[in-house]
Backbone as numpy.savetxt, mean C-alpha at the origin, in Angstrom:
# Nx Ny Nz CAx CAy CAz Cx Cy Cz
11.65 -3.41 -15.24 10.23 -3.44 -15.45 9.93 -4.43 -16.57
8.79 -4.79 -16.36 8.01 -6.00 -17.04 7.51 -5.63 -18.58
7.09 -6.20 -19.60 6.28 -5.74 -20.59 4.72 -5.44 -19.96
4.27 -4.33 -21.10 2.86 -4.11 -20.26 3.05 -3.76 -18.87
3.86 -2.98 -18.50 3.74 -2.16 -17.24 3.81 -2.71 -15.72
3.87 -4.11 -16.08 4.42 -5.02 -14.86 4.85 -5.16 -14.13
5.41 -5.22 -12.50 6.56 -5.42 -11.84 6.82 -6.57 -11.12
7.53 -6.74 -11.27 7.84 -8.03 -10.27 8.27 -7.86 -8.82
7.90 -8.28 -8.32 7.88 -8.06 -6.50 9.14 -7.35 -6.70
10.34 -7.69 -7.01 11.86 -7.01 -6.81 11.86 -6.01 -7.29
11.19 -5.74 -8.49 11.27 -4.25 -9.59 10.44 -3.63 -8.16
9.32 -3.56 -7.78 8.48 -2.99 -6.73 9.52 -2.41 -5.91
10.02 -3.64 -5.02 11.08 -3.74 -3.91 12.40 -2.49 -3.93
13.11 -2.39 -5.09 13.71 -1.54 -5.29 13.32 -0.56 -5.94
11.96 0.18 -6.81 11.68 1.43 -6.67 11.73 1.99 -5.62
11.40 1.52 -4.66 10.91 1.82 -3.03 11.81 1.79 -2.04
12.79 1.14 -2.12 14.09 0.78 -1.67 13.92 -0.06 -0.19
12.96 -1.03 -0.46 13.14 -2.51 0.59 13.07 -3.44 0.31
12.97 -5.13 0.99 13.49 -5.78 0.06 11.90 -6.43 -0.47
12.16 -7.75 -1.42 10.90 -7.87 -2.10 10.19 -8.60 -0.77
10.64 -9.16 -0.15 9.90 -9.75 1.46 8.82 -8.92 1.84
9.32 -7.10 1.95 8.83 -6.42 2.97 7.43 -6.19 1.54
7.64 -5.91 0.30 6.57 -5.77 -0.41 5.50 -7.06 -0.47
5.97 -8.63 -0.15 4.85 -9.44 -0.16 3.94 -9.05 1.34
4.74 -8.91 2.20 4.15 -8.26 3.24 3.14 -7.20 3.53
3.39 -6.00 2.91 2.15 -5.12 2.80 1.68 -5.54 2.15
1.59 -6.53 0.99 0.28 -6.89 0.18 -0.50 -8.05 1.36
0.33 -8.58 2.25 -0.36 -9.37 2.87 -1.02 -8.78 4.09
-0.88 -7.83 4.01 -1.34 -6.98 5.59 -2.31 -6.58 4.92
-2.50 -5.63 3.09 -3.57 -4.87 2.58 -3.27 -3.84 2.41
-2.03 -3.19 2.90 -1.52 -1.94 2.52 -1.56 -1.41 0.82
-1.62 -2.88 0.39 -1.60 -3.00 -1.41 -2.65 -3.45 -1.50
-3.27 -2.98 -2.63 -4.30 -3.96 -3.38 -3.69 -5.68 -3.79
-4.54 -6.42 -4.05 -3.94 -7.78 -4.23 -3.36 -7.41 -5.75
-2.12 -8.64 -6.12 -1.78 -8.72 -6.97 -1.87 -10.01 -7.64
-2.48 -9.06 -8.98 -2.62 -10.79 -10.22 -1.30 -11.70 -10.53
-1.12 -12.69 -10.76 -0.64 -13.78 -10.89 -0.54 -13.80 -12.23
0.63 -13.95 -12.66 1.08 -14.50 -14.00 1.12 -16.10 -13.93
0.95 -16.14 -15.20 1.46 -17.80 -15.71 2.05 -19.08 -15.27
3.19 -18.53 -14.75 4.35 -19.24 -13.65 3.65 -18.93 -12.23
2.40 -18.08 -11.83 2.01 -18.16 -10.27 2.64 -16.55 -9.65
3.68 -16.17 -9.98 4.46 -15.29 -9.32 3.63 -13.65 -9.33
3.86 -13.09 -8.27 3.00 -11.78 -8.14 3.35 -11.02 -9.27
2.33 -10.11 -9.96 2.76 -9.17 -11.14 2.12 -7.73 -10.63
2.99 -6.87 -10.28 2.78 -5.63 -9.95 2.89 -4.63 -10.76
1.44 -3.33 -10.38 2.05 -2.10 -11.32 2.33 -1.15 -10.75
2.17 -0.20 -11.62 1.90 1.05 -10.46 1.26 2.15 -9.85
0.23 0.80 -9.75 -0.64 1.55 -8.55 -0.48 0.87 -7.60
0.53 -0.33 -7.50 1.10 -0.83 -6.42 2.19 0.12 -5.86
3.13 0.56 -6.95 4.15 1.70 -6.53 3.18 2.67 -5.99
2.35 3.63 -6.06 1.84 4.42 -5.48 0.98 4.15 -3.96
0.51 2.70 -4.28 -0.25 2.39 -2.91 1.28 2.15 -1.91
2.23 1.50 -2.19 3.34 1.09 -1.07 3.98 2.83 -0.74
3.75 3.70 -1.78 4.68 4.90 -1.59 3.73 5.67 -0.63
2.71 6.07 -0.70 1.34 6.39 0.27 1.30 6.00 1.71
1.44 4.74 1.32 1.63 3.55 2.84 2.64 4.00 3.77
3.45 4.09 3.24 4.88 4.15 4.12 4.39 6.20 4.18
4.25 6.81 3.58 4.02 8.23 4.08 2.83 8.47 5.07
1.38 7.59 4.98 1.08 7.73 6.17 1.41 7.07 7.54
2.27 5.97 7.59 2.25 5.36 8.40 3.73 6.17 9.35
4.09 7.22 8.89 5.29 8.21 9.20 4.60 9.22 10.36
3.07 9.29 9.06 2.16 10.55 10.09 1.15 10.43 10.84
0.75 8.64 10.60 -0.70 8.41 11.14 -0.65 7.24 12.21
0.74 6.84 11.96 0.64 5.20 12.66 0.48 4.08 11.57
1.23 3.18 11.82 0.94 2.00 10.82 -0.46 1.05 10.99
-1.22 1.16 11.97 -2.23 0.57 12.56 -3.50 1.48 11.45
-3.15 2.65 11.87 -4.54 3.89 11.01 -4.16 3.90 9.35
-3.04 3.42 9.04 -2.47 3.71 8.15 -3.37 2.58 7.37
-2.89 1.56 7.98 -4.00 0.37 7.50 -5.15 0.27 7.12
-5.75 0.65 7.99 -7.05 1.31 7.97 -7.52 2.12 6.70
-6.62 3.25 6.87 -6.93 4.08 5.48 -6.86 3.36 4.20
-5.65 2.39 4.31 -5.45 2.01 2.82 -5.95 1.00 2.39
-7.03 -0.01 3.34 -7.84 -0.79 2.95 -8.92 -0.75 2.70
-9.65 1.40 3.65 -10.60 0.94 2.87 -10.70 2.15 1.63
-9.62 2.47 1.10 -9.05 3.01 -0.13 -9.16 1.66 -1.18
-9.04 0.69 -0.95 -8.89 -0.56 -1.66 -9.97 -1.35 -2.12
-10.71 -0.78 -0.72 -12.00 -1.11 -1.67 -13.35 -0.34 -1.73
-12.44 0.62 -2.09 -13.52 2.00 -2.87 -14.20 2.49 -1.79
-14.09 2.31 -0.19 -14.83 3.60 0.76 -13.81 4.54 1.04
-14.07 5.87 0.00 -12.95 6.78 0.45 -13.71 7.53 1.82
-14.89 7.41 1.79 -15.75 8.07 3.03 -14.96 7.74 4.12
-14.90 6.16 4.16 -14.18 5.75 5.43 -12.45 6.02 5.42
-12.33 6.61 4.71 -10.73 6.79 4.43 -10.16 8.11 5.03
-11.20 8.75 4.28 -11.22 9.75 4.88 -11.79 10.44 6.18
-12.58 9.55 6.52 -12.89 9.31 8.20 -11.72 8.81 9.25
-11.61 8.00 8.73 -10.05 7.62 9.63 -8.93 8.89 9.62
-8.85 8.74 8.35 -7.74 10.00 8.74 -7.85 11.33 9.60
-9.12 12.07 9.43 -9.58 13.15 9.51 -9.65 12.37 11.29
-10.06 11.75 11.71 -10.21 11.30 13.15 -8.37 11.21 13.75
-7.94 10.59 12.82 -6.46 10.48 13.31 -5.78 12.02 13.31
-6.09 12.87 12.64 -5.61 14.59 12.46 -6.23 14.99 14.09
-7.26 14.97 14.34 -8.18 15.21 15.29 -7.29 14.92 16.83
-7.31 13.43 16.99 -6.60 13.16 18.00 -5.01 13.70 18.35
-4.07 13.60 16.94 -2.91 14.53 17.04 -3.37 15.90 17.53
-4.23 16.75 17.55 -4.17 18.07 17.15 -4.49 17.86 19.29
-5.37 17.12 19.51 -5.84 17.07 20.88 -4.93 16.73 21.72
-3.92 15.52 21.27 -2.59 15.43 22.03 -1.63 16.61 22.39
């Protein structure tokens, strides 16, 4: 870990245990909130990135990675209404299957 609470894509990568690829990836899909840029350019992660990638990967176990998306983007940008609409619709359809 970084000073000031930082991570670097790899510190991310291995809390989580994949590699730092698969973490630029959910930030590029939205699964993550974006990450600020240090000095040198390079992604600087915290952890509420650890919690958004740890979330991610638990709904996408129970909801689909497609709904999962869904939820965690628009968690990202503050409609939990719709977050919780998606999900509560995705519970719905399991329960009907």
């Amino acid at each position: 870990m970084r000073v000031g609470g930082e991570l670097r894509p790899v510190d991310l990568a291995r809390a989580v245990g994949m590699s730092a690829q698969s973490v630029r990836r959910y930030e590029e899909h939205g699964f993550l909130p974006p990450a600020e840029r240090g000095p040198s350019g390079y992604r600087l992660y915290t952890h509420l990135h650890l919690h958004a990638i740890e979330a991610s990967r638990e709904m996408i176990s129970g909801y689909g990675w497609l709904n999962a998306l869904r939820i965690m983007q628009a968690v990202h940008q503050g409609d939990l209404d719709a977050a919780s609409t998606i999900a509560h619709a995705g519970l719905d359809r399991a329960r009907r299957e």
